[in-house]
C-alpha positions as CSV (number, residue, x, y, z in Angstrom):
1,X,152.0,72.5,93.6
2,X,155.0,74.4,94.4
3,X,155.3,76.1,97.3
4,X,157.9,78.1,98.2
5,X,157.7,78.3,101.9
6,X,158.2,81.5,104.4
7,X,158.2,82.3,108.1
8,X,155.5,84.8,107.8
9,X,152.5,85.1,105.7
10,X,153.3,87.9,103.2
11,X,149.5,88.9,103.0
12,X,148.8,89.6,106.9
13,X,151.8,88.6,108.4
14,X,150.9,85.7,110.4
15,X,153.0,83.5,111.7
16,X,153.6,79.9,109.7
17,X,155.4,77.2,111.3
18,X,155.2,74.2,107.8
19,X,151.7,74.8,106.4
20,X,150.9,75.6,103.2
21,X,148.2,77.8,103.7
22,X,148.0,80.9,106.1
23,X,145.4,79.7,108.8
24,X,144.4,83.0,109.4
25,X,144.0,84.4,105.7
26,X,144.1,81.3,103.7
27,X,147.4,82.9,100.8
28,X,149.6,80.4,99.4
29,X,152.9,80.1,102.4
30,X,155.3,81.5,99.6
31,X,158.4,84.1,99.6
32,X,159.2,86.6,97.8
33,X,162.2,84.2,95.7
34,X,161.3,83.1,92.7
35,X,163.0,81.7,89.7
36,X,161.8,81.7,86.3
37,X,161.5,78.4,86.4
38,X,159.7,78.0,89.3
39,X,157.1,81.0,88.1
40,X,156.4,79.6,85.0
41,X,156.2,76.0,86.4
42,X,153.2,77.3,88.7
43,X,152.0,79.3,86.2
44,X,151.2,76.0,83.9
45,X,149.9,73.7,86.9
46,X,147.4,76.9,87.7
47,X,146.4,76.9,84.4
48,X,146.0,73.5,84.0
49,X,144.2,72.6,87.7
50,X,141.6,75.2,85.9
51,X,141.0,73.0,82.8
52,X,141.4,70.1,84.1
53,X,138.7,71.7,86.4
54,X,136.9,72.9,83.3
55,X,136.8,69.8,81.4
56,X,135.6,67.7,84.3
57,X,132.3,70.4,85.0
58,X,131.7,69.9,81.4
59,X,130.6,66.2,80.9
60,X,127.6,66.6,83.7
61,X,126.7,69.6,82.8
62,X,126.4,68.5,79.2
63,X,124.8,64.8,79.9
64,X,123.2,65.0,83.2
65,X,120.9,68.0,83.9
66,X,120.8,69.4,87.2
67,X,124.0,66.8,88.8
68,X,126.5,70.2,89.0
69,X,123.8,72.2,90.6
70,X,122.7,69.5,93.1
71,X,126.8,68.8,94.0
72,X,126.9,72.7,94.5
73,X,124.1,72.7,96.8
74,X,125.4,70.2,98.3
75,X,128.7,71.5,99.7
76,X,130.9,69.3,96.8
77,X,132.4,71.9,94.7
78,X,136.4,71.3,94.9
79,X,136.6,69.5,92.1
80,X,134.4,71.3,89.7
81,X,134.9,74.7,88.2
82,X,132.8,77.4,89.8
83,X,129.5,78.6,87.9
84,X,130.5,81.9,87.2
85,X,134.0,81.6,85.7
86,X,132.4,78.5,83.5
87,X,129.9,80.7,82.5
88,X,132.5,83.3,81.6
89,X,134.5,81.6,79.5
90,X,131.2,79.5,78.0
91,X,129.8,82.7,77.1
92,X,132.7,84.5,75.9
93,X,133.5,81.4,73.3
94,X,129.4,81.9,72.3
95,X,129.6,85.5,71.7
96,X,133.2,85.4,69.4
97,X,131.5,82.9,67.3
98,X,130.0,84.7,63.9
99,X,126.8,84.8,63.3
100,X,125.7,82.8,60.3
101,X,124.4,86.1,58.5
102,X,127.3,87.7,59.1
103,X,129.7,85.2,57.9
104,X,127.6,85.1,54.4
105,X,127.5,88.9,54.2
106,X,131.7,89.0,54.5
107,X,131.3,86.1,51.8
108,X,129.9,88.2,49.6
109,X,131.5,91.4,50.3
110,X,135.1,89.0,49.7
111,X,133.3,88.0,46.3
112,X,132.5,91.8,44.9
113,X,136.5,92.7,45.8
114,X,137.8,89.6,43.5
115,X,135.3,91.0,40.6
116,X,137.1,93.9,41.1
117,X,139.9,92.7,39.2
118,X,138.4,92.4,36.0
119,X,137.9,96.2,35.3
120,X,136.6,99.3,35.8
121,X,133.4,98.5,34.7
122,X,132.9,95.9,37.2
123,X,133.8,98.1,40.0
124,X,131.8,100.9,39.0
125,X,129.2,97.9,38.5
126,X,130.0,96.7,42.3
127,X,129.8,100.2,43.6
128,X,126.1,100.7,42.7
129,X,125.3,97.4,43.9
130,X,127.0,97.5,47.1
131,X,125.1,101.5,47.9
132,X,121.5,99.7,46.8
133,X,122.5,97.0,48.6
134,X,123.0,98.9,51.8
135,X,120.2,101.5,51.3
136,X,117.9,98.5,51.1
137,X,119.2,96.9,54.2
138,X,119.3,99.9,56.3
139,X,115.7,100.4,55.2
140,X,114.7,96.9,56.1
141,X,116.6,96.8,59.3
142,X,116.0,100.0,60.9
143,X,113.1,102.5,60.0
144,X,111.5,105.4,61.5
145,X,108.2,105.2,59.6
146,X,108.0,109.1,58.7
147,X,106.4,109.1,55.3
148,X,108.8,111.0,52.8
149,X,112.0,110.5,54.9
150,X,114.1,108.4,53.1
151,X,113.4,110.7,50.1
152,X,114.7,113.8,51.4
153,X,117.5,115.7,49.7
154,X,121.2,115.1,51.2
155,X,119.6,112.8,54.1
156,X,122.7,112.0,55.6
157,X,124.0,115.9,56.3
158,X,121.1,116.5,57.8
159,X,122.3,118.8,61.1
160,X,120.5,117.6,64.6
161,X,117.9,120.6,64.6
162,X,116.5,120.0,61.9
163,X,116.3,116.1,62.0
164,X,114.4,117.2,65.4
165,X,112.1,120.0,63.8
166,X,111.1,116.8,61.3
167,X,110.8,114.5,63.6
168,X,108.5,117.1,66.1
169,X,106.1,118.1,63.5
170,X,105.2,114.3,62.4
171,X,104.4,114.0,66.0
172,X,102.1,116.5,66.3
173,X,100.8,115.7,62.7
174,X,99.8,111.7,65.0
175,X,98.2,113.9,67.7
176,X,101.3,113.2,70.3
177,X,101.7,115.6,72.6
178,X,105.6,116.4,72.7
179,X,105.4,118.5,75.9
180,X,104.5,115.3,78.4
181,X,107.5,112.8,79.6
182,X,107.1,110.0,77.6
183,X,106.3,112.3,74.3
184,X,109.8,113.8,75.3
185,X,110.9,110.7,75.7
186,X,109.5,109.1,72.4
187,X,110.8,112.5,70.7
188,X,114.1,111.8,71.7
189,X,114.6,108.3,70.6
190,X,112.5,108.8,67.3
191,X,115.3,111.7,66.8
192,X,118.2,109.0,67.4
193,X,116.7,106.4,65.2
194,X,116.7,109.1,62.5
195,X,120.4,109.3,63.3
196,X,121.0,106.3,63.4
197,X,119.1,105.7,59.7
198,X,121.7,108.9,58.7
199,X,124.9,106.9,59.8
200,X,123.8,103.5,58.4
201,X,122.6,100.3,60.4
202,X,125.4,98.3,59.5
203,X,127.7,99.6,62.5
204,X,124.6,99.7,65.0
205,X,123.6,97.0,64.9
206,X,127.2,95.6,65.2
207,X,126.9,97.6,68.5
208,X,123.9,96.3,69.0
209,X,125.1,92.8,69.3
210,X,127.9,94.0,71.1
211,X,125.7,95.0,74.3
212,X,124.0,91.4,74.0
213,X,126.4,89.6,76.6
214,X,126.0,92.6,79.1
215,X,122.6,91.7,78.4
216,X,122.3,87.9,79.0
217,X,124.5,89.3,82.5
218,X,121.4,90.8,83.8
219,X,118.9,88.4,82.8
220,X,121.1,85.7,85.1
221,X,119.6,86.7,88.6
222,X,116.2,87.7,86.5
223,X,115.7,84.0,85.7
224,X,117.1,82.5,88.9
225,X,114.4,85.4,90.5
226,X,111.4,83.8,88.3
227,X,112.5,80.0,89.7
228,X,112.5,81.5,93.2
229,X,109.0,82.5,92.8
230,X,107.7,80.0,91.2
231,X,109.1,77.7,93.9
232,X,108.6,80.1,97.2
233,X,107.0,77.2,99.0
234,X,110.3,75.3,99.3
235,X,111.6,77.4,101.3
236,X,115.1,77.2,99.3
237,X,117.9,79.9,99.0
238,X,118.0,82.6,96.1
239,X,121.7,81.5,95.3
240,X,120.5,77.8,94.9
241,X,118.1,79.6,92.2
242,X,120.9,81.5,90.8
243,X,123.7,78.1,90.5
244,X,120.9,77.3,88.5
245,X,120.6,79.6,86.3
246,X,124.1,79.9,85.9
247,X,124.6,76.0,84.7
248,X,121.3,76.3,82.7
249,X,122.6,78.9,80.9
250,X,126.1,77.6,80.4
251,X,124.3,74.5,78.6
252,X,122.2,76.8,76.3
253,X,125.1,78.6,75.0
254,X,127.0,75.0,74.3
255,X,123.7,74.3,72.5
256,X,124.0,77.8,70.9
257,X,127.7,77.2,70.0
258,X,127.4,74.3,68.5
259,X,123.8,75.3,66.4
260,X,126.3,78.4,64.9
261,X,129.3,76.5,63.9
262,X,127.1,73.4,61.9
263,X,125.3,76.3,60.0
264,X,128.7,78.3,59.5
265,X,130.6,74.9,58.2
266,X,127.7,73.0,56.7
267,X,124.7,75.5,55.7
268,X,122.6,72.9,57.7
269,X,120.3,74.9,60.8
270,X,119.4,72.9,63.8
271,X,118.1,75.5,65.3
272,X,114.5,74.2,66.0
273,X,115.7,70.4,67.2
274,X,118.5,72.1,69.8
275,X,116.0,74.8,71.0
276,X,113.7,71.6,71.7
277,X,116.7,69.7,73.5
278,X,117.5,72.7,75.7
279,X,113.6,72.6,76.5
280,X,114.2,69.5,77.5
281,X,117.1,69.9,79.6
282,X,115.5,72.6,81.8
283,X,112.7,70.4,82.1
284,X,114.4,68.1,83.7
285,X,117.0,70.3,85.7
286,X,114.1,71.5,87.2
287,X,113.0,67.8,88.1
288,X,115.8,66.8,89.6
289,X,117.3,69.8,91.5
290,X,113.5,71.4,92.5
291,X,110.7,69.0,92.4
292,X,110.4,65.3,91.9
293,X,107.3,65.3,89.8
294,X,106.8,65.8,86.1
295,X,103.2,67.3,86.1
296,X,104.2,70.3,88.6
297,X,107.3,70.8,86.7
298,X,105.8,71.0,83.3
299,X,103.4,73.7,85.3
300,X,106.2,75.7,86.5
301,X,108.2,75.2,83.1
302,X,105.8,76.8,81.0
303,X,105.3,79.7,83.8
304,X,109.0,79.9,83.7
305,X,108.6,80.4,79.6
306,X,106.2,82.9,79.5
307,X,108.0,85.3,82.5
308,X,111.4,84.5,81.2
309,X,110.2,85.3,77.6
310,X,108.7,88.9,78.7
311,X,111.9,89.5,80.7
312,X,114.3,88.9,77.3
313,X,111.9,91.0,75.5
314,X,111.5,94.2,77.9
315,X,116.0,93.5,78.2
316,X,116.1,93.9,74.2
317,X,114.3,96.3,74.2
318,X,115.9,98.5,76.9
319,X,119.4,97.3,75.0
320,X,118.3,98.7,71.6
321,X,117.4,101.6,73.2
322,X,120.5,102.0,74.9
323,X,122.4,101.4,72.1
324,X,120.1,103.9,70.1
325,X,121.2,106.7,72.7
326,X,125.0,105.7,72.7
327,X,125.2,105.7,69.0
């Protein structure tokens, strides 16, 4: 590493005889002098300290469940990239990966443009295929059962009021009483799902899946919160719990990653055998890092399953309902 030494620290203004390193801050002992040379020359040996980093976290997280966590714990974590920028970066990769659906729905959207080319009648043709595709989907992903809806006149113009005057009277037609809190409440979002149905799903639920990684963000200390519970007689830390969490989760989304790019390249979905492996894995994380018998850990792992799996439900739902509001 270059360093490109001063008298004074620049941060706090210490005095700095030859170290590298404030002793009282802990900045880099640098001036304020630097060629472009020397900039970009620090700026690659940054970079690559943190892949090189990177790259040597990845091999025991992928192939030895619960070693990273344990070395944390531990005190060893110089030479391994810390949990939350691996996480970062893991999860970022996961989430710009397209979904399979996705990727075939842009297929075929890419296939009715080429038809185009062959004449009018095949665009007109294309046209009404593409609106009863959509009105079909929109119906099928996203519904507010109110009988006679989705046949009323100029649907999509309807104005706020009178989407809400609908919306009220089915309500009271079910016996709901709109004047409490949560009939306000269920008003409200029955009158944004009717919105929502106006605008077309296509774009929410694109939204939709654009809240997911804030999301997954939450659940983090959720799951590390479960582990802590479960294993309150050890008398461990809640950050130990939440290392965890963060290098379990860094393996599902490599799982993930890979599931999405075999289906996008080959057709082929693994989904079912990597959702077993990354059972497996956590089932013997939790071994390794938390308790040294199989027959407790299988215990707490199918605890772990059933809170976890209630958490990710009440978070989706709360994020659909979210995004209902924003839309």
């Amino acid at each position: 590493m270059i360093l490109r030494k001063s008298n004074n620290c620049l941060n706090c203004g210490h005095e700095i005889k030859e170290e590298d390193f404030c002793s009282k801050c802990g900045q880099k002992n640098t001036n304020r002098n630097v060629s472009i040379h020397v900039f970009f020359q620090e700026l690659i040996e940054d970079t690559f300290e943190i892949d090189s980093k990177l790259f040597r976290s990845l091999k025991p997280l992928l192939f030895k469940p619960g070693f990273l966590t344990i070395e944390f714990n531990s005190g060893k974590r110089a030479k391994y990239v810390s949990p939350i920028r691996m996480y970062l970066v893991i999860s970022l990769l996961f989430f710009l990966i397209p979904s399979p659906d996705k990727s075939k729905k842009n297929e075929n959207i890419r296939n009715g443009h080429s038809e185009m080319i062959d004449g009018q009648e095949k665009v007109t043709e294309g046209i009404a295929l593409k609106s009863d595709s959509t009105e079909s989907s929109t119906k099928r992903k996203f519904n507010i059962d109110i009988p006679g809806l989705d046949t009323i006149k100029d649907f999509e113009n309807l104005t706020e009021t009178k989407v809400y005057h609908i919306v009220n009277k089915y309500l009271h037609k079910k016996e709901i009483d709109t004047s409490g809190f949560w009939g306000q409440v269920l008003g409200y979002v029955s009158v944004k799902g009717v919105q929502v149905q106006q605008k077309g799903s296509d774009n929410f639920w694109d939204e939709l899946q654009e809240n997911f990684p804030t999301m997954m963000f939450f659940l983090l200390p959720i799951f590390a919160l479960i582990l802590k519970l479960l294993y309150y007689k050890k008398k461990k830390l809640y950050v130990e719990f939440l290392l965890f969490s963060l290098h379990f989760h860094c393996f599902a989304f490599i799982i993930s990653s890979i599931d999405q790019l075999i289906e996008l390249t080959t057709g082929i979905d693994l989904g079912t055998i990597l959702v077993l492996l990354i059972f497996f894995y956590l089932i013997v994380a939790m071994k390794k890092v938390f308790d040294k018998r199989y027959l407790t850990t299988f215990l707490r792992f199918f605890m772990l399953f059933f809170f976890y799996g209630v958490s990710i439900i009440l978070a989706f739902v709360s994020t659909l309902l979210w995004t209902i509001v924003m839309y």
